[in-house]
N, C-alpha and C positions, 0 to 999 in steps of 0.2 A: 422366573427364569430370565434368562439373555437371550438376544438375537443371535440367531446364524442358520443355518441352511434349510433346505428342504427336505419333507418329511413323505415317503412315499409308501412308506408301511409303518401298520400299529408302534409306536415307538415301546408299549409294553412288551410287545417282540424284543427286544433288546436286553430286558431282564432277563429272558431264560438262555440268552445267550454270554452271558456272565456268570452261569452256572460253572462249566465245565473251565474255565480264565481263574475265578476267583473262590478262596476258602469262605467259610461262611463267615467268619468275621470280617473278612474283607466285604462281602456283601453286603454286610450291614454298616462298614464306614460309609461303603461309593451311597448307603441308603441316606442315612444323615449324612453325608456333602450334597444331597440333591435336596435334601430340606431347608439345607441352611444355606442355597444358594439361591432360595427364594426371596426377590424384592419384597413380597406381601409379609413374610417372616419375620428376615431378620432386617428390614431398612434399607439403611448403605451400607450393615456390615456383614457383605457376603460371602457364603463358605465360612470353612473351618482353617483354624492358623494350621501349621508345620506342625507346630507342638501338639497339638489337639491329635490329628490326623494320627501321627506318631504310635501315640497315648492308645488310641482307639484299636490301631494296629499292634502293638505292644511291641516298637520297635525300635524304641527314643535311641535317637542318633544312629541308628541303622541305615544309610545314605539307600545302599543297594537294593535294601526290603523297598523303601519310598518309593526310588526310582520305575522299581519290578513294580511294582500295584499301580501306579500311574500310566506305567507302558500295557501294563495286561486290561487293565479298563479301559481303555481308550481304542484298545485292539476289539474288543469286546463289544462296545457300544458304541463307536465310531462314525454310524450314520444318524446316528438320532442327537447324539451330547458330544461335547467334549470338554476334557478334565484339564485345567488348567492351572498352575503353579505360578502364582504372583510372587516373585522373588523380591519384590522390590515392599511387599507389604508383609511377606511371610506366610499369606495364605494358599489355601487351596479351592477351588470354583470349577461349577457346575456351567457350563452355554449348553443350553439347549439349541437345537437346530431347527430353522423357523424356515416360512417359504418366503419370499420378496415380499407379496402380497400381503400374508402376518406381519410380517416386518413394516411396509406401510400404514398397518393399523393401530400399530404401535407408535411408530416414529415420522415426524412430519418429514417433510421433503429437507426443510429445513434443518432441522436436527441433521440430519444425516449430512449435510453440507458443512454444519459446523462440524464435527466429527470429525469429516474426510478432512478438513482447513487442517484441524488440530493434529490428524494423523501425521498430514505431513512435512506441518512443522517440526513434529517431537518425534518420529519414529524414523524420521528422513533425513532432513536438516538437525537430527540430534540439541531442540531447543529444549530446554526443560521442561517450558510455562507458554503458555499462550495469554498476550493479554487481553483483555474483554474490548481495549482500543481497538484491538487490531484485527479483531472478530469484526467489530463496527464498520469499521473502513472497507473489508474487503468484503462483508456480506450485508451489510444494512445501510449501506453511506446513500442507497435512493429508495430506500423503503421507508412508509409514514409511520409514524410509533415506532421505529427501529430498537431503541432500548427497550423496551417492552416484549418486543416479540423477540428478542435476542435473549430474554432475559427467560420469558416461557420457558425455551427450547432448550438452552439452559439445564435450568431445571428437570425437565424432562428426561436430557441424559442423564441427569446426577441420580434420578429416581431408581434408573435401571443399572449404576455403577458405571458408569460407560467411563464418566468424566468427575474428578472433585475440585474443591479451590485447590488453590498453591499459596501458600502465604511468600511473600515476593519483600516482607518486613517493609511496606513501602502502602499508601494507599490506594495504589491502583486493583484492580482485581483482575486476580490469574487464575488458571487454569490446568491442572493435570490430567492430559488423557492417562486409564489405568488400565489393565491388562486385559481385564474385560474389554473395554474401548479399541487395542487394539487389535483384537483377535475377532474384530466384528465383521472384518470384511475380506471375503473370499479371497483367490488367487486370480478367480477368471471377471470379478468385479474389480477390481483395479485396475488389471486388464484395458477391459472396457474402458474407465476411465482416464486411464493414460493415454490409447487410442484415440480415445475421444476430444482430449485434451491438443493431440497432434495431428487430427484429422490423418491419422494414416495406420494401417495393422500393422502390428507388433508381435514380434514374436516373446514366449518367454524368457531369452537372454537381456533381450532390451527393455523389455520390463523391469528386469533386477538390477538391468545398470540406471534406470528411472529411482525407482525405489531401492536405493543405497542401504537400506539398512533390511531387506527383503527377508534376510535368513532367521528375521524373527519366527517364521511361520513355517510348522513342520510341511514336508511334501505331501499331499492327498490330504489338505485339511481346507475344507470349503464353508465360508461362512456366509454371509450376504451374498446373495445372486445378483 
C-alpha cells in the first residue's frame, strides 16, 4: 500500500461500512483495487486501469456509474484509504492511511524532502520533470556520497509509486512525481511546512495562494501528518 494518514480504529471497520454504500460487485472491485494496489503484488504497476475497473463494474464508458463508485467508496472508507484516479496514467489506486511514525518507517527523512522538492516544482510551478541535477544542488550539494544517497532514496520512492523516470529524450535523468506522490501529503502538513518555510502562521487562504495549484486535493482529505 501507500502512505497517508493516521489510523485510530481497526481499518477492517471500514469494510462493513461499505456494506450499506456499495452492491456487491462493487465490493468486490474496491476488493481487487486494494490487492492490486499493493507494491509487494503488482511492482510499479499499481491499481487497476479505467478499462479494467469499468469491465469489472460492467459499465464500460458509463462516466456517471465510475464517478458514483469512486464518490460512494471514498464516502465509505474515508478514514482508513482513499481511492484515487490517475488520469494522467488511466488508472485507478488504493492509499492507505498511515500514522507520521509508519510513514517514518517507511520513508527516510530524505525521501520525503525529495518528494516535497518535486511537489513543488510539478504540482506548483507546473514543471513536468524534475532533473536529478537539480535534486543534487538543492539537497545533496554538502552531503558526502550525494549521488548515492540521492540515488537510494530515489529508488525508494519509485518502490512505493510515489515517483517514476521521465524520459526528457536527452541524457540527463528526470523525474515524474505521479498521483500517488501527490496525494501523499496532508492539507495541515503543508501547512506546516509553508509556516515553516515563513517563520510565521498562516491561515488556509494563504496557504492556497502559496500552493497555486492546491485544488488538486479534495476538502477533508488528510495524508501525511
Amino acid at each position: 500500500m501507500n502512505l497517508m494518514d493516521e489510523m485510530n480504529v481497526n481499518p477492517l471497520n471500514a469494510m462493513q461500512a461499505i456494506k450499506g454504500m456499495l452492491s456487491e460487485d462493487e465490493e468486490i472491485v474496491f476488493m481487487n483495487l486494494l490487492f492490486s494496489s499493493s507494491a509487494t503484488i503488482r511492482a510499479g504497476n499499481f491499481g487497476l486501469s479505467r478499462r479494467e475497473v469499468e469491465k469489472q463494474l460492467k459499465s464500460s464508458g458509463d462516466d456517471e456509474k465510475f464517478d458514483s463508485f469512486l464518490k460512494r467508496v471514498n464516502q465509505a472508507v474515508s478514514r482508513y484509504f482513499q481511492v484515487i484516479y490517475d488520469e494522467k496514467k488511466d488508472q485507478v489506486i488504493v492509499m492507505m492511511r498511515v500514522s507520521a511514525k509508519a510513514a517514518r518507517s517507511t520513508l527516510s527523512k530524505e525521501s520525503l524532502a525529495i518528494l516535497l522538492f518535486m511537489f513543488y516544482q510539478q504540482e506548483v510551478l507546473q514543471h513536468e520533470y524534475t532533473l536529478f541535477d537539480q535534486l543534487l544542488n538543492a539537497l545533496g550539494h554538502e552531503t558526502t556520497k550525494a549521488n548515492q544517497r540521492l540515488n537510494l532514496n530515489i529508488d525508494q520512492l519509485k518502490k512505493i509509486g510515489a515517483l517514476e523516470e521521465y524520459d526528457t529524450n536527452s541524457n540527463e535523468k528526470a523525474y515524474a512525481i505521479t498521483a500517488i506522490g501527490a496525494n501523499m501529503f496532508s492539507d495541515s502538513f503543508l501547512r506546516r511546512t509553508v509556516e515553516f518555510s515563513q517563520s510565521n502562521q498562516l491561515n488556509k487562504e494563504e496557504v492556497l495562494k502559496f500552493f497555486k495549484r492546491y485544488n488538486l486535493y479534495q476538502e477533508g482529505t488528510d495524508q501525511i501528518e
